[in-house]
DRENMAR-57110 format. One record per residue (C-alpha): x, y, z. Coordinates in steps of 0.05 Angstrom, whole numbers, plus 32768, in hexadecimal, padded with zeros to 4 digits. Layout:
<tornus>
XYZ/...
</tornus>
This chain:
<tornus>
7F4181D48170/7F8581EE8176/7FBC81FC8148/7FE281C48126/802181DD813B/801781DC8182/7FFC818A817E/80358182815F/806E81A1818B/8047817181BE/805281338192/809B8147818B/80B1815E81D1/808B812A8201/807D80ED81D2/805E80C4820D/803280F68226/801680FC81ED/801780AE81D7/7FFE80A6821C/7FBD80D6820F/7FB680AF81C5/7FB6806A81E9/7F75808681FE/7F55807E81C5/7F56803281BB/7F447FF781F3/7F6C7FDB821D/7F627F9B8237/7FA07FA7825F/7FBD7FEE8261/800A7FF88250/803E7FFF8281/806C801A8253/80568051821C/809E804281FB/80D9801D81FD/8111803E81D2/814D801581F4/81527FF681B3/815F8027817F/814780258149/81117FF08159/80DC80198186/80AA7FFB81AF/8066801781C3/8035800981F3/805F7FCD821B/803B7FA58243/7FFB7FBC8229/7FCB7F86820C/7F947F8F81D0/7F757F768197/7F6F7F96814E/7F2D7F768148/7F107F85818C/7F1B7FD4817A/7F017FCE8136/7EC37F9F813F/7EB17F8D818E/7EBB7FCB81B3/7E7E7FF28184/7E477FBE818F/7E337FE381C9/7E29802181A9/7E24800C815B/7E0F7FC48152/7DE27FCD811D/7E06800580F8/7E247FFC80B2/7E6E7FE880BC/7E847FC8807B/7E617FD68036/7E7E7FAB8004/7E717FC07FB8/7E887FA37F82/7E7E7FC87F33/7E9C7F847F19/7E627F547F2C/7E2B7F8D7F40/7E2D7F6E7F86/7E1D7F9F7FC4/7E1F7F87800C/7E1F7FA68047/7E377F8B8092/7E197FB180CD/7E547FAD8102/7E2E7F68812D/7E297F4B80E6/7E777F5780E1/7E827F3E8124/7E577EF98118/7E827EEE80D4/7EC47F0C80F1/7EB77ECD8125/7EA47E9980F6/7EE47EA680D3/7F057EA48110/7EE97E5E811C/7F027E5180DE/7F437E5A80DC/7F4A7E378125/7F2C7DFD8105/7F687DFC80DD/7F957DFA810C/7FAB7E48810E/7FC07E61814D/7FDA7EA08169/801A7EB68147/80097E918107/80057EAC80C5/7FD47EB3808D/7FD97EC6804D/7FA07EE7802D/7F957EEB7FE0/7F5A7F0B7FCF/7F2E7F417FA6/7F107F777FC5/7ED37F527FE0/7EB97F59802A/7ED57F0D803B/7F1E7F298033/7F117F5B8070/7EE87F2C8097/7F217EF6808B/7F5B7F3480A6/7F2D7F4080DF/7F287EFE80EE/7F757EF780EE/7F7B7F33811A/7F497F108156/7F637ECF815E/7FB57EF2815E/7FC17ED38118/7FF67EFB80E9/7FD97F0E80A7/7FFF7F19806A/7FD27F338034/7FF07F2F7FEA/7FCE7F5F7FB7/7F9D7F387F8C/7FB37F1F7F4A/80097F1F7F57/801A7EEE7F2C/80337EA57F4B/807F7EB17F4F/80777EF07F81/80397ED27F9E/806B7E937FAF/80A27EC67FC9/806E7EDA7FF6/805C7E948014/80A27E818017/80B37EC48041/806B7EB68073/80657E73806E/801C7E748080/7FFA7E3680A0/7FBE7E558074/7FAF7E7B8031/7F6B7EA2802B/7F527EA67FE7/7F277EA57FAB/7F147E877F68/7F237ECC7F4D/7F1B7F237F4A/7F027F467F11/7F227F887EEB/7EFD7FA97EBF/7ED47F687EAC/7F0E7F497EAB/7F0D7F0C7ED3/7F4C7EFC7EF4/7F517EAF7F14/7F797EB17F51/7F6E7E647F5B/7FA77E4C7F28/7FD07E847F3C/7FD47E657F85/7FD67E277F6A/801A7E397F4D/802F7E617F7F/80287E2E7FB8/804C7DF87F7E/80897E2D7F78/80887E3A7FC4/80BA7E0B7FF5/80827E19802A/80437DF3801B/800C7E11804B/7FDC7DD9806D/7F957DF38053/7F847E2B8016/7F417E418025/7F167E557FE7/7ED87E8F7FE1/7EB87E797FA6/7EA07EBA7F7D/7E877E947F3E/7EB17EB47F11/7EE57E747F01/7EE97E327F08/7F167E187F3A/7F397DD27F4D/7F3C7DC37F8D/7F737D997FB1/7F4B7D607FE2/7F637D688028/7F7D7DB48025/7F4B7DE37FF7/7F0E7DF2801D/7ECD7E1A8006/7EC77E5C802E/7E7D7E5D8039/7E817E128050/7EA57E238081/7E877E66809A/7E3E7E3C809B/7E617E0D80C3/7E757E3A80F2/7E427E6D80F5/7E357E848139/7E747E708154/7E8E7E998190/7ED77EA1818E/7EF97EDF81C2/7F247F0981AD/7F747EF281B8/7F927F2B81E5/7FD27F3C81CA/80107F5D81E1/800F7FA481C3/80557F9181A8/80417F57818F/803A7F4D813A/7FF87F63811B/800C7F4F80CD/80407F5A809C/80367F788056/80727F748020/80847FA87FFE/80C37FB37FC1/81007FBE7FD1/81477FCF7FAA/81527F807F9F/81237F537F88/81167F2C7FD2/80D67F567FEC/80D57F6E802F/80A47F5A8069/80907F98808E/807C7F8180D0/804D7FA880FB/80327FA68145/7FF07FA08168/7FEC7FDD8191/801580168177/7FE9800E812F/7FB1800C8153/7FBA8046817E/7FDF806E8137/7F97805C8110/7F6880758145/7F9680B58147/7F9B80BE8100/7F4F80AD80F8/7F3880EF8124/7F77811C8119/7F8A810D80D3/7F4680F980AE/7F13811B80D7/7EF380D880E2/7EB080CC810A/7E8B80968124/7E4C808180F6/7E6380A480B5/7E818080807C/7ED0807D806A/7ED780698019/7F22805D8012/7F2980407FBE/7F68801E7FDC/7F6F7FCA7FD2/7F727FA28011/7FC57F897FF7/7FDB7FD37FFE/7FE87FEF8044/7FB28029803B/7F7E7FEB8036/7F937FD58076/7F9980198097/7F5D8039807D/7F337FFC805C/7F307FCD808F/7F4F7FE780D3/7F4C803980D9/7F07804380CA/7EEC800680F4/7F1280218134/7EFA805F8127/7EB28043811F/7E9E805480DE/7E7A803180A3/7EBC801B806B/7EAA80188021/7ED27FDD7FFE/7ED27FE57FB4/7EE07FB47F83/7EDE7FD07F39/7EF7800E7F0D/7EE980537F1C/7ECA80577ED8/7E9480197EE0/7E5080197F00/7E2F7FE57F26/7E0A7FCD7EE2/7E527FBD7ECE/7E4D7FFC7E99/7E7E80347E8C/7E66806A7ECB/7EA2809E7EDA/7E7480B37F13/7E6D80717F3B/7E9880887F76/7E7680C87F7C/7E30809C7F7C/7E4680777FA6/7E5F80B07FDA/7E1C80C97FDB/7DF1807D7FDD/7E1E8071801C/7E2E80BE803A/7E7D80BB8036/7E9980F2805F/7EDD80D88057/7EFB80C58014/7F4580AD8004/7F5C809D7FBD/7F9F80A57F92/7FAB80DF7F5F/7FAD80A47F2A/7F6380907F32/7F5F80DD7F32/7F8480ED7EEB/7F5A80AE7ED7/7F1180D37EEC/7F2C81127EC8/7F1E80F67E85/7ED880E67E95/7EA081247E94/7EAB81547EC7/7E5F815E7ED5/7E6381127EF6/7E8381427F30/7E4381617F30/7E12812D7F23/7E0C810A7F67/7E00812E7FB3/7E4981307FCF/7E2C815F800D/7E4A812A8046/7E9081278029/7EBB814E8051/7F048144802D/7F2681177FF7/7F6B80FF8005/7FA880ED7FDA/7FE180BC7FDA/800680937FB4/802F80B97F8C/803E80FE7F8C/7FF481287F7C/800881637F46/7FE881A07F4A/7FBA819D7F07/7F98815C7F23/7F8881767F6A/7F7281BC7F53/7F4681937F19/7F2481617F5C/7F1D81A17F8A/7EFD81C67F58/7ECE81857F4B/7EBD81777F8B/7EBD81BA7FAE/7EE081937FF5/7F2981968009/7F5881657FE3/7F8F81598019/7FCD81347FF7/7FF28105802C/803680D98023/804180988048/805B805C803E/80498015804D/808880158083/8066805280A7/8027803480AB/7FF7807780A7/800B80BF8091/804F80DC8096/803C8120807B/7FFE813D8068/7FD48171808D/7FAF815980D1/7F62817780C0/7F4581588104/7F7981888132/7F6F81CE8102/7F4681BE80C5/7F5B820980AA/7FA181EC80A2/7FA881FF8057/7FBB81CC801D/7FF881E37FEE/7FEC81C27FB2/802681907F9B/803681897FE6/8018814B8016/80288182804A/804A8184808F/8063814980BE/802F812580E5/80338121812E/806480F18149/809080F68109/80D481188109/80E0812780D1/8116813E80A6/81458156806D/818681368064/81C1813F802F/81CB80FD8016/821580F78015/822381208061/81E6810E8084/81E681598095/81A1817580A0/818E819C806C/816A81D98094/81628213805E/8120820F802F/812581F47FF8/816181C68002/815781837FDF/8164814A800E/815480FC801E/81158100804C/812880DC8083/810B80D780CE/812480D8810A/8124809D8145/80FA80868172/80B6807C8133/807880878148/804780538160/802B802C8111/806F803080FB/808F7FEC80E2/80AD7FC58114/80DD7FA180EC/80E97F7480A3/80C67F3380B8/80FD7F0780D6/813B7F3780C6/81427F6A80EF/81897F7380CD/81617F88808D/81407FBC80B4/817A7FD680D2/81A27FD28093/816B7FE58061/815080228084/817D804280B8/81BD803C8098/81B980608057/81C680A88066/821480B08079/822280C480C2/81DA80B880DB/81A7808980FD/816A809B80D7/8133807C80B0/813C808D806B/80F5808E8039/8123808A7FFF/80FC80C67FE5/8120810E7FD5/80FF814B7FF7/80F381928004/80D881C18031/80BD81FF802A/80C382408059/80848232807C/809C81EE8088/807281C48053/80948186802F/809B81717FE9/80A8812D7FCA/80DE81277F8D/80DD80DB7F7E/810680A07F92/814880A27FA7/815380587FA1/813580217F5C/80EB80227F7D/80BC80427F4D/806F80517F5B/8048803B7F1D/7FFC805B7F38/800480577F8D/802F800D7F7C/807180067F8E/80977FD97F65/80E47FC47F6B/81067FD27F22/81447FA07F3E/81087F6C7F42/80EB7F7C7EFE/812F7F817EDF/81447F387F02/81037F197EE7/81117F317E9B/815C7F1C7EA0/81417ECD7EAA/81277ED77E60/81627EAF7E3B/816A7EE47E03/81797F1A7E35/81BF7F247E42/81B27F767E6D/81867F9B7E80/816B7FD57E9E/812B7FF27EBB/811880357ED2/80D280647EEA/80C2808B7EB5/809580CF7EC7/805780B67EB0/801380F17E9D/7FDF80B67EBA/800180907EEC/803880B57F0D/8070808A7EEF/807480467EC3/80AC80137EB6/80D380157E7D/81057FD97E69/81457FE57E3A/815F7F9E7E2B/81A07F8D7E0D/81957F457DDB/81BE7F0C7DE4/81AF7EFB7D94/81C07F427D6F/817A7F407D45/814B7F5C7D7E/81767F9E7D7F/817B7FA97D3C/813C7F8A7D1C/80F57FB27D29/80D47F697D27/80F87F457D4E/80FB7F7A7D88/80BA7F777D88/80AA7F377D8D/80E77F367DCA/80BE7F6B7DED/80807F417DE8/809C7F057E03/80BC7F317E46/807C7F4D7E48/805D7F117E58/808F7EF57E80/80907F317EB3/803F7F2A7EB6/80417EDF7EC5/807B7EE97EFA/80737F267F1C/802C7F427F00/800B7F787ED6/801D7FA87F07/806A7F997EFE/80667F987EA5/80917FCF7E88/806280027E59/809C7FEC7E26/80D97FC87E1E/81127FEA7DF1/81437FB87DD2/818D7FDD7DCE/81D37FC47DBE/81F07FE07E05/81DD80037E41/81FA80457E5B/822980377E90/8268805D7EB1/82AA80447E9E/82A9801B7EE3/82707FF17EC3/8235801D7EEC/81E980197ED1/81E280627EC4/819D805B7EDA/818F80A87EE0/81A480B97EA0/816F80907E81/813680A47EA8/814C80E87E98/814F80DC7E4E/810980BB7E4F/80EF80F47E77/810781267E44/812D81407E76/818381567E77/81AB81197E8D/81E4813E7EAF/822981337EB0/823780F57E88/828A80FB7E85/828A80C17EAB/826280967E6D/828380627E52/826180657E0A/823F80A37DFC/821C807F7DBC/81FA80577DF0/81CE80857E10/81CA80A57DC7/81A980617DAE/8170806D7DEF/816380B57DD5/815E809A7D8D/812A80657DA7/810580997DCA/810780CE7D93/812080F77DC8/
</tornus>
């Protein structure tokens, strides 16, 4: 092992060498001629003429070795099921899926959408994508119809993967007539919906497009379909994720450069090794379920624990704050990743569940999400007695951008309330916002931005708009080319980084990221709404909530208690049905105006502030001081 530092410099000062020596660590069926092309700037391309399969490295390339090794343990708390697929179990569904989807007419290139609960069918249905070159789109289970039909009208899939429903808490949730209306909302009509049948709704099905799931997979059990070689450039899925308007954004990313960045992150970052088990408590529609559910560990050979239920709810479907931790020791997780919500969520429960179960193979928890704060992660690494290593990505980076690399020096120590330093291949750095001067001295508060050519994982561009790219990311900081996070930043003297929120209306409501401009579009279509605004508020459980302040068409709702209410009830459920629970405010304020400059500017800050108990600042540009007055009021603040 050597030092960090040094692996680093490499990373930095010859990026192909090192790329190069990383390539290693994936198959090839042809090697690259190019490690990368950076005529292009800012697109980068890695690995050019280089062909491989996702699938291949995940599933094929470890029957020789690991065939009848554990490679996907589905559990589920919500139905008490428990399944496990040895890796040439995998590989015989992986293919019948395959089959499938052929049989349906998809072909290389195409797309499919997937829908689905955490269940072992939604990872065989991505693999299956993945072999036969198909481009999967996987929507988080549960968005209600109207973004669910944003998302079909953006991919315009020739199939969507499904189910009759997911379960939360007991709570069943049917998916069915939430594609039904999706699909009736959507100008693209895909040609077949195909169904896994859990037993937990009913569902209609449409003659000639719906089909059963396990029809299909007896039907084509034993099929043998290759893998599809594909360009390392080529597309390997898109995922959306919120941006500043309400249109969601397509991150596209490649074949071979996410390959290559999750067998490298696997063994430098996580510490990851063949025949142990990887428990990420992720979802499959979030880009850490594809990095490090379904892709990472299966490159990287290891066993991956998918996890449908609460952390708070044992496999008899009872209240058990312990169930992860039994579960870490049924299945001998070495590797566990989580969010500091479902971390502030076990700290209510009895510490000595920490103790109850044999944790001996778990080498390290990690963090992301939203920022970790320091009384959680001492509370956890007290509990567990392993290193809890905080990391901060996002779903356009594809894997860490800083955090602490445990596989090159696993001394490297944690600073709590930091995800640590750059990782290798990043360059990474501290800008002011309005000079685009790099902000060099510690503790200077800057945009974190980094530097051209990304690394290999990195998105490739906004499906079909590579203006969007250009213009959404590499254009915001004055005077420089740079890919902004939209996050403010420190660093300290020994070079470790700190996260300070959003610069930009994308709040993180526990690890989700969710567009304010879309939530505050979809409560404007109420018709006694005439303004309003939405902002994060700093939130004790789950980082940050949405809160709504509404200004009435009809005077009553801002003046009368009652009928307020009953206007907040009715947004309420109109956010839920459009956009989902994830996107409902934790309340909705009815005023008589909104704080704004005298140029008619949403004073955004200054309410956030005031929520947050916190100084506004300078406010001689506010138009009507009794405005932001009538927020405090409402706040008791």
């Amino acid at each position: 092992m050597g030092s960090y530092a040094d692996f680093y410099r490499r990373s930095i000062e010859a990026p192909e060498a090192f790329w190069a020596e990383q390539a290693r660590l994936i198959d090839w069926h042809r090697p690259p001629e190019q490690i990368l092309d950076a005529s292009r700037p800012p697109f980068a391309r890695w690995f050019v003429g280089g062909q491989t399969n996702l699938c291949h490295n995940a599933v094929d390339r470890h029957l020789a070795q690991r065939a009848q090794q554990p490679a996907l343990i589905a559990v589920s708390t919500e139905t008490g099921a428990e399944r496990t697929w040895s890796f040439r179990e995998l590989h015989a569904d992986v293919q019948a899926a395959a089959a499938s989807l052929l049989a349906l007419g998809v072909g290389r290139g195409d797309r499919v959408l997937i829908y689905m609960p955490m269940v072992g069918e939604a990872i065989v249905a991505m693999l299956a994508c993945a072999r036969i070159g198909a481009i999967h789109c996987v929507v988080f289970g549960g968005f209600a119809s109207g973004s669910l039909a944003s998302r079909i009208e953006d991919a315009e899939p020739r199939v969507v993967v499904s189910a009759d429903a997911g379960s939360r808490g007991g709570k069943v949730i049917a998916y069915k007539p939430l594609l039904d209306e999706a699909i009736r909302l959507s100008r693209h009509k895909p040609a077949a919906v195909v169904l896994v049948d859990r037993g937990l709704a009913p569902m209609d099905r449409e003659a000639g497009r719906d089909h059963l799931w396990a029809e299909l997979m007896v039907r084509h059990q034993g099929a043998q379909v290759p893998c599809t070689w594909l360009e390392a450039t080529d597309v390997s899925y898109t995922i959306y994720t919120s941006g500043t308007t309400g249109k969601p954004k397509g991150v596209q990313r490649d074949v071979g450069g996410y390959a290559v960045a999750l067998a490298a992150s696997m063994k430098h970052i996580f510490d990851g090794r063949a025949g142990e088990t990887y428990f990420s408590t992720s979802d499959i529609g979030w880009v850490v379920g594809h990095s490090y559910i379904v892709y990472g560990p299966l490159i990287a050979g290891m066993a991956t624990l998918c996890y449908e239920g609460l952390p708070t709810q044992g496999l008899d479907r009872q209240p058990d704050g312990g169930i992860w931790w039994q579960l870490v020791e049924k299945y001998r997780v070495s590797v566990m990743f989580s969010a500091p919500t479902a971390v502030r969520v076990l700290k209510k429960q009895d510490p000595a569940l920490l103790k109850k179960y044999d944790l001996s193979s778990l080498r390290a928890l990690f963090l992301a999400g939203e920022p970790l704060d320091e009384p959680t992660a001492r509370w956890i690494s007290d509990g567990l007695g392993v290193p809890i290593i905080d990391n901060y990505w996002q779903t356009e980076s594809g894997w860490p951008i800083l955090t602490l690399a445990r596989g090159v020096e696993p001394q490297q120590p944690t600073r709590f309330g930091s995800p640590g330093v750059p990782m290798y291949g990043y360059r990474v750095k501290i800008l002011h916002e309005a000079t685009g001067e790099e902000l060099t001295e510690p503790g200077q508060k800057g945009v974190l931005a980094i530097e051209g050519p990304t690394p290999p994982g990195f998105m490739q561009t906004v499906w079909r708009d590579d203006a969007r790219f250009v213009d959404t990311y590499w254009k915001s900081v004055p005077g420089r080319s740079v890919y902004s996070t939209f996050d403010w930043g420190i660093r300290d003297a020994e070079g470790y980084y700190y996260i300070l929120g959003r610069t930009d209306d994308v709040i993180n409501v526990a690890g989700h990221r969710l567009g304010t401009r879309e939530i505050e579009e979809c409560i404007a279509s109420h018709a006694n709404v005439a303004e309003v605004a939405v902002v994060g508020v700093a939130d004790a459980l789950k980082g940050q909530v949405a809160m709504a302040f509404v200004v009435p068409r009809s005077g009553a709702a801002a003046t009368d208690a009652d009928a307020a209410r009953a206007l907040e009830g009715e947004i309420l459920q109109l956010v839920s049905a459009r956009l989902g629970a994830l996107a409902r405010p934790a309340r909705v304020h009815c005023v008589t105006g909104l704080p704004k400059t005298r140029s008619g500017k949403l004073l955004r800050r200054a309410i956030q502030a005031v929520c947050e108990r916190r100084d506004p600042g300078d406010l001689t540009t506010l138009d009507d001081p009794g405005t932001l007055q009538q927020v405090r009021a409402l706040l008791g603040a």
